[in-house]
C-alpha positions as CSV (number, residue, x, y, z in Angstrom):
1,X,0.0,0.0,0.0
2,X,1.1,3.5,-1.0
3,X,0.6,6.6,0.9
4,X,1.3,10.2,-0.3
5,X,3.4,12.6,2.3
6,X,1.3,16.1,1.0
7,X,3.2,18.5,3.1
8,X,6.9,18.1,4.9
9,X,9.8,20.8,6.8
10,X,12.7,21.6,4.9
11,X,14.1,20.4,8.2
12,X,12.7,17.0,8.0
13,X,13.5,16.6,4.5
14,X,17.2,17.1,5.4
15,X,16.9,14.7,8.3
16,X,15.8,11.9,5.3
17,X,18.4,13.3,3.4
18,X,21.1,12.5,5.9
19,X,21.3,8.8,5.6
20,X,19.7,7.8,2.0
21,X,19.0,4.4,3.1
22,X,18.8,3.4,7.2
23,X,16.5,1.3,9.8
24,X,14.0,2.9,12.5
25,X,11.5,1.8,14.6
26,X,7.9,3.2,15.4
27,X,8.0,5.1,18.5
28,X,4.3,5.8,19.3
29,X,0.7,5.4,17.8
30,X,-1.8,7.5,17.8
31,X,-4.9,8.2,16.1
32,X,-4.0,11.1,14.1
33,X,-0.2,10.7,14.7
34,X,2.4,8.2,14.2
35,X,5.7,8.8,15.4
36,X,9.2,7.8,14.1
37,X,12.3,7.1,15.2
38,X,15.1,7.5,12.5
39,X,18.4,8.6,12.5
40,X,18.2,9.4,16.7
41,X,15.3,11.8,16.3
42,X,11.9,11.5,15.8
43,X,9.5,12.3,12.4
44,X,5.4,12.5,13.1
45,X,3.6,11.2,10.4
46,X,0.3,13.2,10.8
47,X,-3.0,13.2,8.9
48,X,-3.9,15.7,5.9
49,X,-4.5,19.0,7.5
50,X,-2.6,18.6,10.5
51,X,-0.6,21.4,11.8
52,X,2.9,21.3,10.3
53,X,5.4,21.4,12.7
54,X,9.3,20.9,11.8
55,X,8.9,17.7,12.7
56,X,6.2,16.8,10.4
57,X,5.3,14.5,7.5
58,X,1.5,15.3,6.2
59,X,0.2,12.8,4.3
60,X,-2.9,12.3,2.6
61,X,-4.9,10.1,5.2
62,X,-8.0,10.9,7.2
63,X,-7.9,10.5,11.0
64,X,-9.9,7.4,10.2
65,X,-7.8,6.3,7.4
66,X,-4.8,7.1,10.1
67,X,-6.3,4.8,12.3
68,X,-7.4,1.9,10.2
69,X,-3.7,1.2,9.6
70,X,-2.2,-1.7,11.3
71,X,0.8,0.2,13.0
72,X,2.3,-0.7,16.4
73,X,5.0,0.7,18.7
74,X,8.4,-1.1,17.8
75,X,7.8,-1.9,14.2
76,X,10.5,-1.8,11.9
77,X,10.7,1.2,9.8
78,X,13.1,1.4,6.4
79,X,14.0,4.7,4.5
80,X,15.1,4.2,0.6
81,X,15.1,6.6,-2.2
82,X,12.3,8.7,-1.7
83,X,9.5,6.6,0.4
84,X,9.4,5.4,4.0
85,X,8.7,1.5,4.6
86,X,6.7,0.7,7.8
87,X,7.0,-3.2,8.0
88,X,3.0,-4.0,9.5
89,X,1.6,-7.2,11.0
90,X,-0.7,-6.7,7.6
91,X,2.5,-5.9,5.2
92,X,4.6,-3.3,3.9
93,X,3.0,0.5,4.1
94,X,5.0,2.8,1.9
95,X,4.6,6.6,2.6
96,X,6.1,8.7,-0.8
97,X,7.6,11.7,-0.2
98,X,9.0,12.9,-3.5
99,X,6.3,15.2,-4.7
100,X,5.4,17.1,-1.1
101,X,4.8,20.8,-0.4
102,X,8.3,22.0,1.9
103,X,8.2,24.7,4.0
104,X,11.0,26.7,5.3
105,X,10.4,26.5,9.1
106,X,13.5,28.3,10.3
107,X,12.1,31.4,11.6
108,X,13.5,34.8,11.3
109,X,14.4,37.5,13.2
110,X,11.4,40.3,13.0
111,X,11.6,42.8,15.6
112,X,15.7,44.2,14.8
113,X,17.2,47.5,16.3
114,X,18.3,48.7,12.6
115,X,14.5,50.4,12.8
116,X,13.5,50.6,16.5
117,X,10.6,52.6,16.1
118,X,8.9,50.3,14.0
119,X,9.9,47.5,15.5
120,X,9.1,48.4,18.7
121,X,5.4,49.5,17.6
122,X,4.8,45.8,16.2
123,X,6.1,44.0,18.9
124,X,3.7,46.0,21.3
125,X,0.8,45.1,18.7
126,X,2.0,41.9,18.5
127,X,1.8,41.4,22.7
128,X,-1.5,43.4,22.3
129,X,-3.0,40.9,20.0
130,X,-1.5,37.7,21.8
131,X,-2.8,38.7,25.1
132,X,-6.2,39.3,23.7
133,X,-6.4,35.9,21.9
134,X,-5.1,34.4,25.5
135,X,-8.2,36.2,27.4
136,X,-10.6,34.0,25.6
137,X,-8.5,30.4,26.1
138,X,-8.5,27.7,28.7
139,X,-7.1,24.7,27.9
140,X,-5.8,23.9,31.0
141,X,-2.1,24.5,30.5
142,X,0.1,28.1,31.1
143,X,-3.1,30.0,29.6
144,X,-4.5,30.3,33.1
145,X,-1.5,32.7,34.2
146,X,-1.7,34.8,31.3
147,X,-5.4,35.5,31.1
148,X,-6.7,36.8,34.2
149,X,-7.3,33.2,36.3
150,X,-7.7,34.0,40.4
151,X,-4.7,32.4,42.3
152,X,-6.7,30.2,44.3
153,X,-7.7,28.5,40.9
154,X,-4.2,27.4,39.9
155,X,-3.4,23.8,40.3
156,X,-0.2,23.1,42.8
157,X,1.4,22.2,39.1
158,X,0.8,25.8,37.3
159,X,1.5,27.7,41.1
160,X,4.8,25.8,41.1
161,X,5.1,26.9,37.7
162,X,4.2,30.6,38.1
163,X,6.6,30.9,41.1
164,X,9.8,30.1,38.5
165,X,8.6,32.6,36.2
166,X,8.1,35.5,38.6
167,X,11.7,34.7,40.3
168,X,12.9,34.8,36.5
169,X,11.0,37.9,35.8
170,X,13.0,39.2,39.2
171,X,16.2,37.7,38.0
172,X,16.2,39.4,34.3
173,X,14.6,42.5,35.6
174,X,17.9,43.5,37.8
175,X,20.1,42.1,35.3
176,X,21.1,38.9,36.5
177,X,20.2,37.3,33.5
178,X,22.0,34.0,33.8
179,X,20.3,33.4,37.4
180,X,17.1,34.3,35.3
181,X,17.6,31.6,32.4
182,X,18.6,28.9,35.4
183,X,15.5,29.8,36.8
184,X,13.5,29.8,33.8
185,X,14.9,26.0,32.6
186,X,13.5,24.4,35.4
187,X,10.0,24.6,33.9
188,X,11.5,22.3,31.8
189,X,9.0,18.4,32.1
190,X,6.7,20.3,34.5
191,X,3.1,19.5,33.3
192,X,1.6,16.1,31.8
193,X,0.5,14.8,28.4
194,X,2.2,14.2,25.0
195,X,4.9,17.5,25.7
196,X,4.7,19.2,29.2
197,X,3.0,22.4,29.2
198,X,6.2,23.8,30.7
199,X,8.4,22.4,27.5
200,X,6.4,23.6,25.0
201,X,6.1,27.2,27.2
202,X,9.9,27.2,27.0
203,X,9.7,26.5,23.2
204,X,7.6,30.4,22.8
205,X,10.3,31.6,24.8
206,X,13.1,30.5,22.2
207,X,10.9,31.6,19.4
208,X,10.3,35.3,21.8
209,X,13.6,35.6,21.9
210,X,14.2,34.8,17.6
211,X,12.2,37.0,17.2
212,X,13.2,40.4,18.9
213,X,16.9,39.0,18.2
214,X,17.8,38.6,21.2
215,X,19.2,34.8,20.9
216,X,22.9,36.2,21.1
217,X,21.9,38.1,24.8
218,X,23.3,36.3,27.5
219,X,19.8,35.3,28.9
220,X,19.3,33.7,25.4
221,X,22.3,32.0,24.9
222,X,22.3,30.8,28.8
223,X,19.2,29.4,28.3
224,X,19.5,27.6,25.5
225,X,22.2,25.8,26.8
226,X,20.2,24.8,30.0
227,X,17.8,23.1,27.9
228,X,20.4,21.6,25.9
229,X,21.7,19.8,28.6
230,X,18.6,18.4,29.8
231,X,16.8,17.7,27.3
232,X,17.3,14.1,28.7
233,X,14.8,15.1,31.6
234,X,11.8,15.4,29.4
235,X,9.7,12.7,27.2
236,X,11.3,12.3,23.9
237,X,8.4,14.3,21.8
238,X,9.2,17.2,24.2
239,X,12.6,17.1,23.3
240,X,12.5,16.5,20.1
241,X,10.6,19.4,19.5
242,X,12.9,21.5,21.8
243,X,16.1,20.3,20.1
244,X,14.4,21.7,17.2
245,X,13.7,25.1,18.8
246,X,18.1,25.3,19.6
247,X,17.9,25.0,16.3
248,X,15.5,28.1,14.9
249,X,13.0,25.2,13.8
250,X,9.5,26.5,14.3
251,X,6.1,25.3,13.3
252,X,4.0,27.2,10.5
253,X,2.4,28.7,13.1
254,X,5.1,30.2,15.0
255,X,6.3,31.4,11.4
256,X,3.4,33.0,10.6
257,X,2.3,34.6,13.7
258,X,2.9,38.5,13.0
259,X,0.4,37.9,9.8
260,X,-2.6,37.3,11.9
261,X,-4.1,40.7,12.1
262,X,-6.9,39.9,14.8
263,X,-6.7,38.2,18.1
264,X,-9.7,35.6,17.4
265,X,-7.3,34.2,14.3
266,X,-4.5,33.9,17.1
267,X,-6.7,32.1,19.2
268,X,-8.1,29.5,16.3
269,X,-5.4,28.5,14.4
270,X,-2.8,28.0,18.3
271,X,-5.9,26.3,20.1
272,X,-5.7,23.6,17.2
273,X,-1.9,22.6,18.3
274,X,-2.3,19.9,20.7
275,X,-4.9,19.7,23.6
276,X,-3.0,22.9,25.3
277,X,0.8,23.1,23.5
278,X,-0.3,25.8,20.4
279,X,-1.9,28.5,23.4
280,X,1.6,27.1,26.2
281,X,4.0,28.4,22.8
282,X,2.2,31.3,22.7
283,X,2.2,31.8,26.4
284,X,5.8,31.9,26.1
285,X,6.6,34.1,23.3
286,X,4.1,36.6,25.1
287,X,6.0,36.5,28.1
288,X,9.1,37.5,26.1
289,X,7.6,39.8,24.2
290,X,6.8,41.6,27.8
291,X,10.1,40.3,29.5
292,X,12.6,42.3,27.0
293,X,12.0,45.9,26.5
């Protein structure tokens, strides 16, 4: 059986590219996900219309389609030429890639000093517009400290959570800006589900930080190496996706986050990441956004 990959990173594409023929497993099933193990990092085949992430694989399959195939957790996966082989209890399933849509993922810096005037008047919309999207979201995750929610209606998880970012907020805001990234990684696994509400809030942060060019700071560069060093601490989709961040890898999302002109397209398009990881990324580049004047 052949299946059609629609949409792929540029960043994915190069991980096939690295080793033209090699051996994987499958890491994880789910319904509208399966997810890959090649080459020491992972690859999410996803179902059409999925949210691309640098990670991704789109292929042409329904959610039903997705989970009428007879995929397991450990099954041998082979990459030749231009297709991906999942060895099946039922027989070979062969996912094409030759003829997807790529996207450039890496993300660029926006917000420079060479026009501070204008960059500083789209950042502050930017903020604006995030933290109006984030009044109207609960999904449970970081949202709650970033629209409004009554302390005594945190769980002990998002209290412990919003005591690291205040002491980094107090850290950064007298200059001590590595004792303010130290602080910051250790949200780093906190939170449940697929990727940790605090993992994928650290992921905005990175992608904050891209995007006012402020990657080179010290808090930036300190940071980045925190997580670097324990990425090890977190489930592997968490740091997979991280590891991508270090590397300017963003989802289409992230990318295309200063074109959405109204809060309520914010709000759709983030709120369809994940149960609560689109609106924790935002939460995150938000916080940078407010963090670095």
């Amino acid at each position: 059986m052949t299946i059609f990959i629609r949409e792929m990173s540029c960043y994915a594409d190069s991980l096939l590219k690295l080793a033209p023929v090699c051996l994987g497993t499958v890491h994880s099933v789910y319904r509208k996900t399966i997810n890959l193990t090649l080459n020491d990092t992972l690859l999410a085949l996803q179902t059409d219309g999925s949210p691309l992430s640098p990670l991704s694989l789109v292929t042409e399959l329904s959610a039903d389609g997705m989970e009428a195939l007879t995929v397991k957790k450990g099954d041998i996966v082979k990459l030749s030429g231009k297709a991906l082989e999942i060895c099946s209890a039922s027989g070979s399933l062969f996912f094409e890639y030759s003829d997807a849509l790529r996207y450039d993922l890496k993300l660029p810096a926006l917000f420079t000093p060479l026009s501070c005037r204008n960059s500083l008047r789209l950042k502050n919309r930017l903020a604006q517009n995030i933290e109006a999207a984030l009044s109207h979201t609960d999904t449970g995750g970081f949202s709650s400290l970033f629209n409004g929610c009554s302390e005594d209606n945190l769980s002990l998880m998002l209290s412990a959570a919003k005591k690291i970012i205040t002491d980094c907020t107090e850290h950064y805001q007298v200059q001590r800006f590595e004792e303010a990234a130290g602080t910051l990684s250790h949200l780093l696994g906190i939170g449940i589900g697929l990727t940790p509400s605090g993992d994928d809030f650290l992921c905005g942060v990175l992608a904050g930080l891209c995007l006012i060019s402020k990657e080179e700071h010290l808090f930036g560069k300190r940071l980045k190496a925190e997580i670097a060093s324990h990425l090890s601490d977190t489930v592997d989709i968490s740091a997979a996706f991280l590891s991508c961040a270090l590397k300017g890898q963003y989802s289409l999302a992230v990318n295309r986050l200063v074109q959405f002109k109204e809060p309520w397209q914010i709000a759709k398009i983030f709120s369809q990441i994940g149960h609560s990881s689109g609106i924790d990324t935002l939460c995150g580049v938000l916080y940078v956004l407010k963090l670095v004047k």
